[in-house]
C-alpha positions as CSV (number, residue, x, y, z in Angstrom):
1,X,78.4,48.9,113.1
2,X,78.0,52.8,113.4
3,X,76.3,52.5,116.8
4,X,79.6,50.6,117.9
5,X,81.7,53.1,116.9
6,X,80.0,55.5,119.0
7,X,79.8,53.5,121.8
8,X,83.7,52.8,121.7
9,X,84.1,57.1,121.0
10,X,82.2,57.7,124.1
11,X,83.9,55.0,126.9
12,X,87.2,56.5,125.4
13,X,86.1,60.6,125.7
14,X,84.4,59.3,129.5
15,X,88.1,58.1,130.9
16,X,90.3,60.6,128.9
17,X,88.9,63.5,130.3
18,X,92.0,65.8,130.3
19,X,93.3,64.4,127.0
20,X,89.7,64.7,125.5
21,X,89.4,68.5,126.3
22,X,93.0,69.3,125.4
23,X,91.9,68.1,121.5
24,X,88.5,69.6,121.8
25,X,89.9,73.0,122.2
26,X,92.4,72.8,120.2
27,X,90.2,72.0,117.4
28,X,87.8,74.6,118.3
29,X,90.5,77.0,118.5
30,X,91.9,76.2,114.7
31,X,88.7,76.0,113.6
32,X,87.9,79.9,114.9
33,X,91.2,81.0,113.7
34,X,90.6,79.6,110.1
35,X,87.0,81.0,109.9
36,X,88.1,84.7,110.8
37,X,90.9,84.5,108.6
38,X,88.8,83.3,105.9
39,X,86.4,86.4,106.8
40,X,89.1,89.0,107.2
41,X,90.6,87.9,103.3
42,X,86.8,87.5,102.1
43,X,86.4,91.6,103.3
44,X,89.4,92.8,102.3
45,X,88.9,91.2,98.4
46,X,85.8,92.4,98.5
47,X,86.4,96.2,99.1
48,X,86.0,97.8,96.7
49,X,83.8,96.1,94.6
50,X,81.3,98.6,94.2
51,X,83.4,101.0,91.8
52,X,83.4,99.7,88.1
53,X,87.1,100.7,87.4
54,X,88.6,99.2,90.3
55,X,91.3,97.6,88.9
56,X,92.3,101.6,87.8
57,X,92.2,102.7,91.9
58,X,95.6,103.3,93.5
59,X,97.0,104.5,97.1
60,X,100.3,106.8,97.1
61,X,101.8,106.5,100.1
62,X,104.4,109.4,101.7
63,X,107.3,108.9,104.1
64,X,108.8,111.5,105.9
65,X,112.0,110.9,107.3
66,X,113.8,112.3,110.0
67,X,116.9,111.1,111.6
68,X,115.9,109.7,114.0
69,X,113.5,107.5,112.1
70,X,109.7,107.5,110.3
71,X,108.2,110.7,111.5
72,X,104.9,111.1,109.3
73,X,103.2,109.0,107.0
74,X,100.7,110.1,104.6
75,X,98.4,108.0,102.3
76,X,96.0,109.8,99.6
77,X,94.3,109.0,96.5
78,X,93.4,111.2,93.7
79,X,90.2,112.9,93.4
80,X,89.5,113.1,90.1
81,X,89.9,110.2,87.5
82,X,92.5,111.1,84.2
């Protein structure tokens, strides 16, 4: 029965040529989006592991403001632990 089915899968891709590539891609596309998005949240989780008190590690983030909008921003951490 499996042999069938791949028979019937190939006569279809071999006369829907356009149609057949149209899915193709768009399944490899999806397929590469979801695997770098998985990557990019896997790194970013993963930063900083390394340090033992990471849940304590914090970013302080500055704004300066002008009129005319955002004209600096600033981010620092502290050196030394409390």
């Amino acid at each position: 029965m499996l042999p069938h089915y791949f028979t019937t899968a190939f006569r279809y891709l071999r006369t829907h040529k356009v149609f057949t590539a149209i899915n193709i891609l768009g399944l490899v596309t999806g397929i590469s989006v979801c695997f770098f998005a998985l990557r990019y949240v896997a790194f970013e989780s993963g930063y900083d592991n390394y340090n033992k008190q990471r849940d304590h590690i914090y970013r302080v983030v500055t704004d300066v403001r002008t009129p005319s909008g955002i004209d600096y921003q600033s981010a620092c951490a502290p050196s030394d632990p409390p």
